[in-house]
DSSP file (Angstrom, degrees, kcal/mol; ACC not computed):
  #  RESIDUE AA STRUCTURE BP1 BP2  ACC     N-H-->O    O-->H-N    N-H-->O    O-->H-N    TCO  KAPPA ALPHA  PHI   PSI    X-CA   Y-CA   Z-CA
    1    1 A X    >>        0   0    0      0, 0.0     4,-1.5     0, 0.0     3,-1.1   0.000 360.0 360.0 360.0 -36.0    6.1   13.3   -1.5
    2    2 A X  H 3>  +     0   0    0      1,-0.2     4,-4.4     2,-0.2     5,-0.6   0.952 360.0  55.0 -45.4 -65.0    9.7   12.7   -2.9
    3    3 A X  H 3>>S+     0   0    0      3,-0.2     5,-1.5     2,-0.2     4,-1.2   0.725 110.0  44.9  -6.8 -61.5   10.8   14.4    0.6
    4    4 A X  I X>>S+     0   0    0     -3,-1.1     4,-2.0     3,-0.2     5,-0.7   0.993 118.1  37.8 -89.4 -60.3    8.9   12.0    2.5
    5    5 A X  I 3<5S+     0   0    0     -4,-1.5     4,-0.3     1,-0.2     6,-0.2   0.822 129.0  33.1 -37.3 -73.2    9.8    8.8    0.8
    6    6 A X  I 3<5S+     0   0    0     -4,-4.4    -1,-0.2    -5,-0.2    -3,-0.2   0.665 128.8  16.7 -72.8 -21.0   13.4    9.8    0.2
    7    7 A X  I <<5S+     0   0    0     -4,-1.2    -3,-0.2    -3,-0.6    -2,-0.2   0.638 118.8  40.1-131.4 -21.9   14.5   11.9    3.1
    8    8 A X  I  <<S+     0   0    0     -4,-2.0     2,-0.4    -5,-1.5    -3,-0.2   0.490  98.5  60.6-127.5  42.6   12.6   11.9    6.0
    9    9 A X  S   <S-     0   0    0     -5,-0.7     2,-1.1    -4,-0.3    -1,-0.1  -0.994  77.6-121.9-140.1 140.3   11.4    8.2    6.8
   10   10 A X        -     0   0    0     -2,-0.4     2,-0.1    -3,-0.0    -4,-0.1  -0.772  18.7-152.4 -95.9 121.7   13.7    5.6    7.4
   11   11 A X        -     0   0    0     -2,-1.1     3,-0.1    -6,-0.2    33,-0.0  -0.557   7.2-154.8 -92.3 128.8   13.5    2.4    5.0
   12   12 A X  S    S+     0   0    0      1,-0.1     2,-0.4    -2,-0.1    -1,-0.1   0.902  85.7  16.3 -50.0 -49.7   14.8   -1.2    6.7
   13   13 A X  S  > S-     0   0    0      1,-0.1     4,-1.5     0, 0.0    -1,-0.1  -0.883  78.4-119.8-136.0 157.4   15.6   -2.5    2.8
   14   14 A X  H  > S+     0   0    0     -2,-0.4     4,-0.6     1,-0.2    -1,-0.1   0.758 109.6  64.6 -57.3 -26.4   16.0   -0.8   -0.2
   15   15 A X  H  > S+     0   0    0      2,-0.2     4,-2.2     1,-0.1     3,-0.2   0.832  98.7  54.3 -93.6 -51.5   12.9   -2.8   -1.9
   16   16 A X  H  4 S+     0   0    0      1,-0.2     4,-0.4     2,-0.2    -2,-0.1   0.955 110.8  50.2 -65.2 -30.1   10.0   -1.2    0.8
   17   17 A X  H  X S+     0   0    0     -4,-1.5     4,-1.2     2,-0.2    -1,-0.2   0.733  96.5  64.4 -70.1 -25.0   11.3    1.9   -0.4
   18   18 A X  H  X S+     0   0    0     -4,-0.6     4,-1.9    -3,-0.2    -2,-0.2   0.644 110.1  42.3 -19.2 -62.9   10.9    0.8   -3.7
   19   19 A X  H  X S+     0   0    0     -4,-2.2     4,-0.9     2,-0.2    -2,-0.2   0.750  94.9  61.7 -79.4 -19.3    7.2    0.7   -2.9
   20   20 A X  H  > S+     0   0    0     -4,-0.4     4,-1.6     2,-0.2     5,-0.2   0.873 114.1  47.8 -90.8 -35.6    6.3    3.3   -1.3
   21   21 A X  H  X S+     0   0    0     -4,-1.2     4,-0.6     2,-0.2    -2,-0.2   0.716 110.6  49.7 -42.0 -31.1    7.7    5.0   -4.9
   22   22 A X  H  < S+     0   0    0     -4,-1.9     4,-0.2     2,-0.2    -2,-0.2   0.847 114.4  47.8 -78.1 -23.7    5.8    2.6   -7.0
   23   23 A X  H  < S+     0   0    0     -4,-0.9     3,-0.2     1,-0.2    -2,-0.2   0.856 116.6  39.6 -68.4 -43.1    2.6    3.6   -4.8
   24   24 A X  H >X S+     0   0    0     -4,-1.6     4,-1.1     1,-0.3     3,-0.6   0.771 117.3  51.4 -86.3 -26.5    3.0    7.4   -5.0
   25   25 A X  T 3< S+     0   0    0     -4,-0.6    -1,-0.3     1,-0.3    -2,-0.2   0.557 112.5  45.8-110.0 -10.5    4.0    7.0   -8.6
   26   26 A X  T 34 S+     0   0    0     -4,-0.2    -1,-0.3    -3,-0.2    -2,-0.2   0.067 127.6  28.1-100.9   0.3    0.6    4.6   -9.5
   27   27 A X  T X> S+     0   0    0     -3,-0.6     4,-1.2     3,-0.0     3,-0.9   0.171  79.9 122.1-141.9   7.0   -1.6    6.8   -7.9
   28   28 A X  T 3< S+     0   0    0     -4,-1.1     4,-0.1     1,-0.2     5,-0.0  -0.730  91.4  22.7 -66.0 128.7   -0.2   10.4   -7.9
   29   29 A X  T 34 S+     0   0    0     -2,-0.6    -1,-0.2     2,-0.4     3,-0.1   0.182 113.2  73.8  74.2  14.6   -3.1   12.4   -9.6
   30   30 A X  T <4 S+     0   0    0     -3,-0.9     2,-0.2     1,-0.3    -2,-0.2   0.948 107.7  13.2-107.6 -52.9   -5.9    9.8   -8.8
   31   31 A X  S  < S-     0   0    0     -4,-1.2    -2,-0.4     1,-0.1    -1,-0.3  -0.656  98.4 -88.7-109.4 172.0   -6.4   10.4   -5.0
   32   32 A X     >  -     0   0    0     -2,-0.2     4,-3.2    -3,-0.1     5,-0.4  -0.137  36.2-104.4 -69.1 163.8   -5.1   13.5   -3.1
   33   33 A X  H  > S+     0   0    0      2,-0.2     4,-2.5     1,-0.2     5,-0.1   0.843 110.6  57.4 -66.9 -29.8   -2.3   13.8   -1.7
   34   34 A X  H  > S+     0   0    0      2,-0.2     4,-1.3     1,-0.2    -1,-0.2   0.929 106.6  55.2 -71.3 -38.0   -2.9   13.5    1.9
   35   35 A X  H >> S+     0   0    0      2,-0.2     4,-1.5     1,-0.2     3,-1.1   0.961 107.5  50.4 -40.0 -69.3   -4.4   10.1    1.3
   36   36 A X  H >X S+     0   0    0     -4,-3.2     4,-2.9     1,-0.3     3,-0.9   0.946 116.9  41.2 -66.5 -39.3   -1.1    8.9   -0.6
   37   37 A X  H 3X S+     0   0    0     -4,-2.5     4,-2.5    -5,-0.4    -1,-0.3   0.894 112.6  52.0 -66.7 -32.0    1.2   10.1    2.4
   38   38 A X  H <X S+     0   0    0     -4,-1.3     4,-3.0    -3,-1.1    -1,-0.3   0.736 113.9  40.4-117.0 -46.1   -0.8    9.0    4.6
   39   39 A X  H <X S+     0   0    0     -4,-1.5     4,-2.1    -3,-0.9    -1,-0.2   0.982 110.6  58.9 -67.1 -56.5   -0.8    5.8    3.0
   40   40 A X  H >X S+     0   0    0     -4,-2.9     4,-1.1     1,-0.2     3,-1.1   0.868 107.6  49.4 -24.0 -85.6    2.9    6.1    2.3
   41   41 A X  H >X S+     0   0    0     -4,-2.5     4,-1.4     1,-0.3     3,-0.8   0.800 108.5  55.5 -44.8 -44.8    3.5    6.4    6.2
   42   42 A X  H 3X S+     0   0    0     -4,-3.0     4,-1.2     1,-0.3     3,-0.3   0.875 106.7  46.6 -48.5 -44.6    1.4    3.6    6.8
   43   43 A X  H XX S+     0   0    0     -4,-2.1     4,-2.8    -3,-1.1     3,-0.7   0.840 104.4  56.9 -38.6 -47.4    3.2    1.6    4.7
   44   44 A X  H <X S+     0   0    0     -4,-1.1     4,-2.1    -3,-0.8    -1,-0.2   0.875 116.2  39.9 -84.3 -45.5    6.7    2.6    6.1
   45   45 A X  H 3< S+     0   0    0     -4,-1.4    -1,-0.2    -3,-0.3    -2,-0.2   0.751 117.7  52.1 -94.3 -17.4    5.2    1.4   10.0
   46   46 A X  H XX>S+     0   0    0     -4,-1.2     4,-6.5    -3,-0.7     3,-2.7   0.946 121.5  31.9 -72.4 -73.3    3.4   -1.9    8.0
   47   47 A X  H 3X5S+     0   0    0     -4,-2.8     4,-1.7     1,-0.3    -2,-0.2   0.873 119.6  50.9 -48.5 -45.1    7.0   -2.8    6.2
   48   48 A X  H 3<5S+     0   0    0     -4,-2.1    -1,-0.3    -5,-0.2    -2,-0.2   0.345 124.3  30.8-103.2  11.0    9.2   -1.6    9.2
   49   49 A X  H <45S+     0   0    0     -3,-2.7    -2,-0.2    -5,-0.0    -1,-0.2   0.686 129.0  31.9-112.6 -49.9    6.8   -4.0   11.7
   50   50 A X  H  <5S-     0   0    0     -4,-6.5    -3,-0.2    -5,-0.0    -2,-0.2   0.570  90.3-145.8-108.5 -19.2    5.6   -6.8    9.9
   51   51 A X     << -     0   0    0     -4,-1.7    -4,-0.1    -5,-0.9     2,-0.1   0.859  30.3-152.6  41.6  84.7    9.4   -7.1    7.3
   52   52 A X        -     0   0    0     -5,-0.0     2,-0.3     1,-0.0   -36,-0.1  -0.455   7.8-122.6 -79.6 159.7    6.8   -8.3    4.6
   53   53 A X        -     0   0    0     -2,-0.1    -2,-0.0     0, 0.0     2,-0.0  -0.792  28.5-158.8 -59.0  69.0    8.8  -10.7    2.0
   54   54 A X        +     0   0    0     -2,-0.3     3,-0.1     1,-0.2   -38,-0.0  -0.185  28.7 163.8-108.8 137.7    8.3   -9.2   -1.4
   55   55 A X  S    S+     0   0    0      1,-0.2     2,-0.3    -2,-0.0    -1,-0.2   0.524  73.4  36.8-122.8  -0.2    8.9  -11.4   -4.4
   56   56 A X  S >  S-     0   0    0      1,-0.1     3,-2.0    32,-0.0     4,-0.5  -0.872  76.1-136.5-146.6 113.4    7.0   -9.1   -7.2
   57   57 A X  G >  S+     0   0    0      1,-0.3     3,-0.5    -2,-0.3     4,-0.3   0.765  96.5  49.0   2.6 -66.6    7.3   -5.3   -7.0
   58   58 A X  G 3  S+     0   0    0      1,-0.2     4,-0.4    28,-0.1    -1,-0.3   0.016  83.9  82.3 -93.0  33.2    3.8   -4.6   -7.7
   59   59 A X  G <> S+     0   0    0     -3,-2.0     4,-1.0     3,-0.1    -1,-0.2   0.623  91.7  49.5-114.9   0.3    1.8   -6.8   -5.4
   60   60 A X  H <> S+     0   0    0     -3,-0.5     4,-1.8    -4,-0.5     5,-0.1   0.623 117.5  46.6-108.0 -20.7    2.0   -4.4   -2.0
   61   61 A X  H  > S+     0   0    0     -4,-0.3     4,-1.5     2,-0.2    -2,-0.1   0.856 109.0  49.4 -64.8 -34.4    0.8   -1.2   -4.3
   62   62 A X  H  > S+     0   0    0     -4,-0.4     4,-1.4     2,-0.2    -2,-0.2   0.764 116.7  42.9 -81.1 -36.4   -1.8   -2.9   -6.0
   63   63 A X  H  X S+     0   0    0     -4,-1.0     4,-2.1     2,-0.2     5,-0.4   0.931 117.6  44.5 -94.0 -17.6   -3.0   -4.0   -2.4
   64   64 A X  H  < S+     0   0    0     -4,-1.8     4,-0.5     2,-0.2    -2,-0.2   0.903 108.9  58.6 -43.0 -43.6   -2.3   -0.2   -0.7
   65   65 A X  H  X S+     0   0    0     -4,-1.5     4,-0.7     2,-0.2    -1,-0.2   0.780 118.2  31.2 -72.4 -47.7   -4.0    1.1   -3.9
   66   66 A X  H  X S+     0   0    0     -4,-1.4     4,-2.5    -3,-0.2     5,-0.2   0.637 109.5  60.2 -72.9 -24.7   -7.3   -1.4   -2.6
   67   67 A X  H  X S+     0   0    0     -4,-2.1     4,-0.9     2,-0.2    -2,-0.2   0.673 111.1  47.8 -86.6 -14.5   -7.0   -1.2    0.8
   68   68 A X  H  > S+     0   0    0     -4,-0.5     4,-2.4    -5,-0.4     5,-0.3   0.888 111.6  43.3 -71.9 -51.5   -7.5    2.6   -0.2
   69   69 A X  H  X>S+     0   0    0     -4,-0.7     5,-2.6     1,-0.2     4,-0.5   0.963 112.5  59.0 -71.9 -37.0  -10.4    2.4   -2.4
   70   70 A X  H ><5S+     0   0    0     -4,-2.5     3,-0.8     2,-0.2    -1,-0.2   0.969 116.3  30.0 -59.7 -62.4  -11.9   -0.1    0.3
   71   71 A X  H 3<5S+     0   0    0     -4,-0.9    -2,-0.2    -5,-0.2    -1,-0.2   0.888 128.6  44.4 -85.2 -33.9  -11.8    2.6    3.5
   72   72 A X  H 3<5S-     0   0    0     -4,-2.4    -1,-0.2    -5,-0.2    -2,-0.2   0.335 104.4-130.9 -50.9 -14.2  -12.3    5.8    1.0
   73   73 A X  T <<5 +     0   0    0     -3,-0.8     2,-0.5    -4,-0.5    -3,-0.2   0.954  40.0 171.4  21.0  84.4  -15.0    4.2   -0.9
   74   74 A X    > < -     0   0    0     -5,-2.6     3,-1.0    -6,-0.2    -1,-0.2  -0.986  19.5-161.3-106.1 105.3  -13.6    5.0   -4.4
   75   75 A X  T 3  S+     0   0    0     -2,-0.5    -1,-0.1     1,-0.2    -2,-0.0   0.661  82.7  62.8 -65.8 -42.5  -16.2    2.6   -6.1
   76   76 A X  T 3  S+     0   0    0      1,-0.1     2,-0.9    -7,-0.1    -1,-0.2   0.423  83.1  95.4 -92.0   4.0  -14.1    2.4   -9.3
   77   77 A X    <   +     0   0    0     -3,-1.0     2,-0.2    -8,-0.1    -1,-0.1  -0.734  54.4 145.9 -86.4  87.7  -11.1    0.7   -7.4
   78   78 A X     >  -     0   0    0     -2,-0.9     4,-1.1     1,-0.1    -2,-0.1  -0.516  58.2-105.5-131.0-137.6  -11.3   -2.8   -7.7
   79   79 A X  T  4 S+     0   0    0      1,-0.2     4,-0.4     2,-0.2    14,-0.1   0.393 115.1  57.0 -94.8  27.3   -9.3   -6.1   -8.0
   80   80 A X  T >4 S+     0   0    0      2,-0.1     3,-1.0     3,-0.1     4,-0.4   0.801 110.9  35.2 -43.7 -56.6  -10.1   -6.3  -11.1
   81   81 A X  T 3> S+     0   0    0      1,-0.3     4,-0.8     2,-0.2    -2,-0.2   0.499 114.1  57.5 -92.2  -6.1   -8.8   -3.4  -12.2
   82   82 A X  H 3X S+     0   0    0     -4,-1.1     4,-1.9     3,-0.2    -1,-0.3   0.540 104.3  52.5 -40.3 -44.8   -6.0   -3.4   -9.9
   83   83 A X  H <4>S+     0   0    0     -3,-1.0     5,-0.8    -4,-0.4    -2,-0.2   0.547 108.0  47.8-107.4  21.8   -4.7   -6.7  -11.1
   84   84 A X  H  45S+     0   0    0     -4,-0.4     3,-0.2     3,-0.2    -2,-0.2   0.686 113.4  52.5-101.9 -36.1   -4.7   -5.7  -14.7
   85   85 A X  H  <5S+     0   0    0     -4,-0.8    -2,-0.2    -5,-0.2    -3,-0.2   0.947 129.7  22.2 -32.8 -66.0   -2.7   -2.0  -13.4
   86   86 A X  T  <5S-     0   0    0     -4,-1.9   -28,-0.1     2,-0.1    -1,-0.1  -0.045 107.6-128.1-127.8   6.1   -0.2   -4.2  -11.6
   87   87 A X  T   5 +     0   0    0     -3,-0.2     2,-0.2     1,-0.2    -3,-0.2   0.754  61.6 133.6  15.4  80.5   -0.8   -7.2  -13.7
   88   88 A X      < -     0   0    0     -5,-0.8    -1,-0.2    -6,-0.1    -2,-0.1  -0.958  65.6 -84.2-126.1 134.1   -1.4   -9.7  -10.4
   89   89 A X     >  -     0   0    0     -2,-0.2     4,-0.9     1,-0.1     3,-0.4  -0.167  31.0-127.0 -58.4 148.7   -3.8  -12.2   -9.6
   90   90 A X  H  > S+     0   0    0      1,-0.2     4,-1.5     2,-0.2    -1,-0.1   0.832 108.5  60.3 -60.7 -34.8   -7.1  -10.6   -8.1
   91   91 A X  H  > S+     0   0    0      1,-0.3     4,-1.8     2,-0.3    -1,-0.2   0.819  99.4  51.9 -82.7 -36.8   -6.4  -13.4   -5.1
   92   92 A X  H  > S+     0   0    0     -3,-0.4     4,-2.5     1,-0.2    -1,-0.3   0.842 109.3  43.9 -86.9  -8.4   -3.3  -12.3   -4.2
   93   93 A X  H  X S+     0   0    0     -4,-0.9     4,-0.5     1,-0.2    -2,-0.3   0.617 112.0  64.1 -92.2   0.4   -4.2   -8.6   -3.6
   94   94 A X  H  X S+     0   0    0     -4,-1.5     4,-1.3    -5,-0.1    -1,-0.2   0.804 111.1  30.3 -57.8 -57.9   -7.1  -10.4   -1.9
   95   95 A X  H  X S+     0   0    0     -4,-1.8     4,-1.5     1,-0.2    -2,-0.2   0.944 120.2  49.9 -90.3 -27.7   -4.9  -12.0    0.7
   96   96 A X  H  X S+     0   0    0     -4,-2.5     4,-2.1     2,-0.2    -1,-0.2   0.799 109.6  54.0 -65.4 -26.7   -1.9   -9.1    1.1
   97   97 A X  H  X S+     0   0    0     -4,-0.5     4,-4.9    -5,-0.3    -1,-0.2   0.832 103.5  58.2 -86.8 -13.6   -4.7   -6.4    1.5
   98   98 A X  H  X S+     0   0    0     -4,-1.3     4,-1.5     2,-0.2     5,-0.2   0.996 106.7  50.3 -56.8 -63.6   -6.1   -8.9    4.4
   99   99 A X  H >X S+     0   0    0     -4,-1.5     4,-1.7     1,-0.2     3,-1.1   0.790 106.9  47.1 -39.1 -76.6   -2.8   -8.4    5.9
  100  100 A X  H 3X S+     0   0    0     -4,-2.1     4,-2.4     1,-0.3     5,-0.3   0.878 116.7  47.3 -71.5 -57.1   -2.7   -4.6    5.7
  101  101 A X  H 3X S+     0   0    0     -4,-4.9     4,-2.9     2,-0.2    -1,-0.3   0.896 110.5  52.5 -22.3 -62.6   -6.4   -4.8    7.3
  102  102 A X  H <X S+     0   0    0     -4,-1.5     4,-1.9    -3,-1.1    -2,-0.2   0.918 114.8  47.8 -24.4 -79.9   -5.1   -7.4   10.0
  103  103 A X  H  X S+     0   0    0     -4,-1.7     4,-2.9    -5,-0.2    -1,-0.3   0.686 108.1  49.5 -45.7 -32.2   -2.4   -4.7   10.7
  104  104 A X  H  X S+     0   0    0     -4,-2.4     4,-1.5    -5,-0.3    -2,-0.3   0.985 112.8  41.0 -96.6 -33.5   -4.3   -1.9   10.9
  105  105 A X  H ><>S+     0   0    0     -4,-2.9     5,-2.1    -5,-0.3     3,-1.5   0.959 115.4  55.3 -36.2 -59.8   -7.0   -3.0   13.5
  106  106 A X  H ><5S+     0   0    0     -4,-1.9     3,-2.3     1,-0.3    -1,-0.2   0.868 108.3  46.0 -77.1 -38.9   -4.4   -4.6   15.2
  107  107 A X  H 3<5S+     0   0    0     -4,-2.9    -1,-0.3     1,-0.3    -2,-0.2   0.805 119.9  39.0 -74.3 -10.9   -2.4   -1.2   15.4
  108  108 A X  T <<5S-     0   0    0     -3,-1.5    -1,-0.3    -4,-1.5    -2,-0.2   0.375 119.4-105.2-112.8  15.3   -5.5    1.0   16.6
  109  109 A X  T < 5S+     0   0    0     -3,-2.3    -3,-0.2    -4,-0.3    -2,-0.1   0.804  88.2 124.6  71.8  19.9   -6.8   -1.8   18.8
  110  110 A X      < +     0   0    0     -5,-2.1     2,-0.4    -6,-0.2    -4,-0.2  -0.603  29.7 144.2-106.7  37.9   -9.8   -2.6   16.0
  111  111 A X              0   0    0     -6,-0.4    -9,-0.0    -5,-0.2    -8,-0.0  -0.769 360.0 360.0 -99.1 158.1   -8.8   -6.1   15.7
  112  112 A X              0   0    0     -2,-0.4    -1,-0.1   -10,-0.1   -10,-0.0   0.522 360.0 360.0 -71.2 360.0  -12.0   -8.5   15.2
């Protein structure tokens, strides 16, 4: 995963890259691995499309990390327990993980 992060996807800013480490590195032995790259690449097309503004590290892991357990239906992910992991209000990984929904209908032509 180090590979993909570090060497073969290109990060706009130093800080998205930043995340896609904090992601793999908060959920490395909790879901498989194809799920985190997977997610990891999503991220990388999310960040390199949309140039999110990040003003706290942990609030775009904590909502990859739900917007996971939401489409995998990992039952023991929720914001609760997410925003005491990443210690963030339930409300904002409420409204960023709408974004990353938003984004991904919109990119597979699922939008509502």
């Amino acid at each position: 995963m180090k590979e993909l992060i570090e060497d073969e996807l290109n990060w706009e800013s130093p800080l998205y890259q930043l995340i896609a480490r904090l992601f793999v590195d908060n959920t490395a032995g909790t879901y498989e691995w194809d799920i985190i790259g997977a997610t990891v690449c999503f991220w990388h097309m999310y960040a390199h499309k949309t140039k999110p503004n990040i003003k706290k590290a942990g609030v775009f892991p904590a909502a990859l990390e739900y917007f996971v357990g939401q489409a995998y239906g990992f039952e023991f992910v929720t914001r609760s327990y997410l925003s005491e992991k990443y210690d963030i209000s339930e409300g904002t990984i409420t409204q960023r993980t709408r974004q990353l929904i938003e984004f991904a209908e919109e990119s597979t032509g699922r939008a509502r």
